[in-house]
C-alpha positions as CSV (number, residue, x, y, z in Angstrom):
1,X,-65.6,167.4,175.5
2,X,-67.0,167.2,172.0
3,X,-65.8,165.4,169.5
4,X,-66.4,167.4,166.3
5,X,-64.1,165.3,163.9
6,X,-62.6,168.0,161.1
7,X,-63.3,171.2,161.5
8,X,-63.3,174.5,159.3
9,X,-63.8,178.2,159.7
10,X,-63.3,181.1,158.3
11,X,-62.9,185.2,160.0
12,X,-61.3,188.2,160.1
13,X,-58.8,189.7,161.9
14,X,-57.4,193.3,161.8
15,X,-59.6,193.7,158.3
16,X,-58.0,190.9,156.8
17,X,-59.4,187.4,156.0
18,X,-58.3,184.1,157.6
19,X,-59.3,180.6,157.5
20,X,-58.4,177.7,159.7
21,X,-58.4,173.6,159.5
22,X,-58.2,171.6,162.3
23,X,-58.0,167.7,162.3
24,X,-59.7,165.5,165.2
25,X,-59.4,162.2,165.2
26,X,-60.2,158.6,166.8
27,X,-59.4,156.2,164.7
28,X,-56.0,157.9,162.4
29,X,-54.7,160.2,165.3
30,X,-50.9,159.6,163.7
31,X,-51.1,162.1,160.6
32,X,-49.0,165.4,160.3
33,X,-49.9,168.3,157.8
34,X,-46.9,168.9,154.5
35,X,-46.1,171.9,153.4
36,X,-45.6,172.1,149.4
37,X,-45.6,175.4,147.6
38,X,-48.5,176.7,147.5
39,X,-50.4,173.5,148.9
40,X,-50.9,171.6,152.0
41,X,-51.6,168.0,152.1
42,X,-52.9,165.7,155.5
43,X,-50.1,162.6,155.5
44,X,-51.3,159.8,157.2
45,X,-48.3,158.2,158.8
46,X,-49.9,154.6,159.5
47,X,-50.7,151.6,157.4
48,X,-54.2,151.7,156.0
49,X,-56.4,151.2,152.7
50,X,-58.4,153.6,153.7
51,X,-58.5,156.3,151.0
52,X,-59.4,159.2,152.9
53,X,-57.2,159.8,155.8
54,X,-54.6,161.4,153.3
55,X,-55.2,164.3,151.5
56,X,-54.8,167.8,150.1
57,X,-56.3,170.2,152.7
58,X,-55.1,174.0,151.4
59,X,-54.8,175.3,148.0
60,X,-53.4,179.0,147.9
61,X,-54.6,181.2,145.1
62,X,-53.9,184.7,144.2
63,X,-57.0,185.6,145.1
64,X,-58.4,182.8,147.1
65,X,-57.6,180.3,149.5
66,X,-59.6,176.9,149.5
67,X,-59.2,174.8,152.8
68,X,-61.4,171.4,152.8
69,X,-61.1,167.8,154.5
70,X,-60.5,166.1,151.3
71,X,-60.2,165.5,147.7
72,X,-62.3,168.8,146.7
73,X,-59.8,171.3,147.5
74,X,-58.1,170.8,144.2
75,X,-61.3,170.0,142.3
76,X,-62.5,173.5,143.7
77,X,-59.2,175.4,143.2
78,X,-60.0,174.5,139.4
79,X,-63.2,175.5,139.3
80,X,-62.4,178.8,141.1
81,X,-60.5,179.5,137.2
82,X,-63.9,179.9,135.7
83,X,-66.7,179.9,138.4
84,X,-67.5,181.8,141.4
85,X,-66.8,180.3,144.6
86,X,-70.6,180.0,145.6
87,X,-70.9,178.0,142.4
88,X,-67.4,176.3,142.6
89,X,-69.0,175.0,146.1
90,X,-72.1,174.1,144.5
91,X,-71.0,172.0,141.9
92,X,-68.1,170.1,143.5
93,X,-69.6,169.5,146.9
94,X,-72.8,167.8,144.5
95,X,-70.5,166.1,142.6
96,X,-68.5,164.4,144.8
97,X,-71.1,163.9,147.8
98,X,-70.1,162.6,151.1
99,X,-67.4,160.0,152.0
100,X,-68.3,156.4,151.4
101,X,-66.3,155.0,154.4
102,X,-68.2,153.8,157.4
103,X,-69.1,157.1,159.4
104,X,-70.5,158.4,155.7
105,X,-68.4,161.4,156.9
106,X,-69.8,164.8,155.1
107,X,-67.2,166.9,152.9
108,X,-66.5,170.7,154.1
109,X,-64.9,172.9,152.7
110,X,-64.3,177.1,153.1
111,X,-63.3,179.8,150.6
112,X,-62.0,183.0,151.6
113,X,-61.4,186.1,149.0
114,X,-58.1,188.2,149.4
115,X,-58.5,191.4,150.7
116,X,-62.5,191.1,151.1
117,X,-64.4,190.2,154.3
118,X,-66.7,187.8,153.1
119,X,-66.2,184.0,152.5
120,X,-68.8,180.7,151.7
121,X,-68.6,177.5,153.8
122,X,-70.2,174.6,152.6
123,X,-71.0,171.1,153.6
124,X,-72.4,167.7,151.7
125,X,-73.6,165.1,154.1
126,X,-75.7,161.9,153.6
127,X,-78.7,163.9,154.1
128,X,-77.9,167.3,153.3
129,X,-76.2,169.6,151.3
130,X,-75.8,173.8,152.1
131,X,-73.5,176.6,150.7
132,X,-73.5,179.5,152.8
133,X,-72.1,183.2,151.9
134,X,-70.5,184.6,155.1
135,X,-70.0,188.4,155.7
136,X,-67.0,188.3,158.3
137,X,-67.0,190.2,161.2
138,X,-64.0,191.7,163.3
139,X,-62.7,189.4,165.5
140,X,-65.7,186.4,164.9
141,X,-65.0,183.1,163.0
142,X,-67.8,181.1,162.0
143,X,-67.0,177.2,161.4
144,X,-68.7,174.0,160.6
145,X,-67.5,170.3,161.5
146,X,-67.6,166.6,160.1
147,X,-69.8,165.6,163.9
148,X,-71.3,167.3,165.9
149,X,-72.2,171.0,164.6
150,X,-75.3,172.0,163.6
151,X,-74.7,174.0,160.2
152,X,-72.4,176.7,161.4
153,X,-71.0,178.0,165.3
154,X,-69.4,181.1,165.9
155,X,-66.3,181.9,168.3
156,X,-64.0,184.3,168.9
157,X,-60.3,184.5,167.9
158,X,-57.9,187.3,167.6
159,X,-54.1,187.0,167.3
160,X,-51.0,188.3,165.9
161,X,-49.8,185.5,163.0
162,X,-50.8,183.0,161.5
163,X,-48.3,180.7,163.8
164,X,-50.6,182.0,166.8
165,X,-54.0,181.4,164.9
166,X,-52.8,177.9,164.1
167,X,-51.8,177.5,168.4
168,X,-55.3,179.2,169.2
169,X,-57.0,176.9,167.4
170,X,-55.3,173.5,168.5
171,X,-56.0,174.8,172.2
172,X,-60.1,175.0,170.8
173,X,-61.7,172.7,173.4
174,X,-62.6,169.9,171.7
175,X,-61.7,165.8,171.8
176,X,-58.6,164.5,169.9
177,X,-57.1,167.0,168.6
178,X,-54.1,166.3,166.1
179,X,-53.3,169.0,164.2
180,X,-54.4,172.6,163.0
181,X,-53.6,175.1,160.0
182,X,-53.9,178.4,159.6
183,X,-54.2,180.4,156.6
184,X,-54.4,184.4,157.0
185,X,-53.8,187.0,154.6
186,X,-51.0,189.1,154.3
187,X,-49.4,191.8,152.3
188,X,-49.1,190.6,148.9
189,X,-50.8,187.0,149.4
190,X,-51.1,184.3,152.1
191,X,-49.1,183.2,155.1
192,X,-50.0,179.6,156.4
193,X,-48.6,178.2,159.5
194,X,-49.4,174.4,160.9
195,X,-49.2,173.2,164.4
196,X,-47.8,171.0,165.5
């Protein structure tokens, strides 16, 4: 199977917008995802000084919902207060760049708009850099990865919940899976779900 590392995508589902996170991993497979509010942080639950295996992965907005594999989400969650989130994308990806640890693993990250079927994935690597507008289509999720994708796949997905999305997408066939999130719009806001 592929090993894809963390992975991101965003869809939609019965007209409404949903994003998903899900965490692969070799070398930090003992981490769990924490529910606060209107965040969710990745807790790494082993002994390490490496600075990036804990972090926040979802901020909920009114009107957005930003899910990345690191340090960015809040940074873009900020700039979503004055900037749009092509530009919010733009600037934080840039000034942040990729991870200096030793895989020089990229940043992703996905914003999805309540109530609208369109959302932006973007991606800062060693050697590249991209922020994408995507116009969501029934049923389709298009996603990008730390390994192993090139710029953006498509699947398909449908489901019920955001508990189910969150199932569907651990069960996605790829190596070392440890955890997934969900995030799908609802009446009045966002529902997220983790699993397991």
């Amino acid at each position: 199977m592929r090993y894809v590392g963390r992975m991101l995508g965003v869809g939609l589902n019965n007209g409404r917008p949903f994003a998903f996170y899900r965490l692969n991993s070799r070398s930090f497979p003992n981490r769990r995802a924490v529910i606060r509010g209107n965040e969710i942080y990745i807790a790494n639950q082993t002994e390490t000084d490496n600075p990036y295996v804990s972090y926040p992965v979802v901020k909920l907005l009114e009107n957005y919902a930003v899910v990345s594999n690191g340090l960015q989400t809040v940074f873009m969650a900020q700039a979503l207060e004055e900037e749009s989130p092509r530009k919010a994308l733009i600037h934080v990806l840039d000034a942040l760049d990729y991870e200096r640890d030793d895989y020089s693993t990229p940043r992703i990250a996905v914003i999805v708009e309540c109530g609208k079927a369109r959302g932006w994935l973007g991606f800062v690597g060693r050697e590249e850099l991209w922020v994408k507008a995507i116009k969501l289509e029934e049923g389709k999720a298009l996603f990008t990865a730390t390994y192993n994708v090139d710029g953006i796949e498509e699947l398909e997905l449908s489901f019920s919940n955001a508990e189910e999305l969150a199932e569907k997408v651990l069960r996605l066939e790829f190596s070392h899976p440890v955890l997934a999130i969900a995030v799908v719009e609802k009446e009045g806001g966002w529902k997220a779900a983790v699993k397991p």
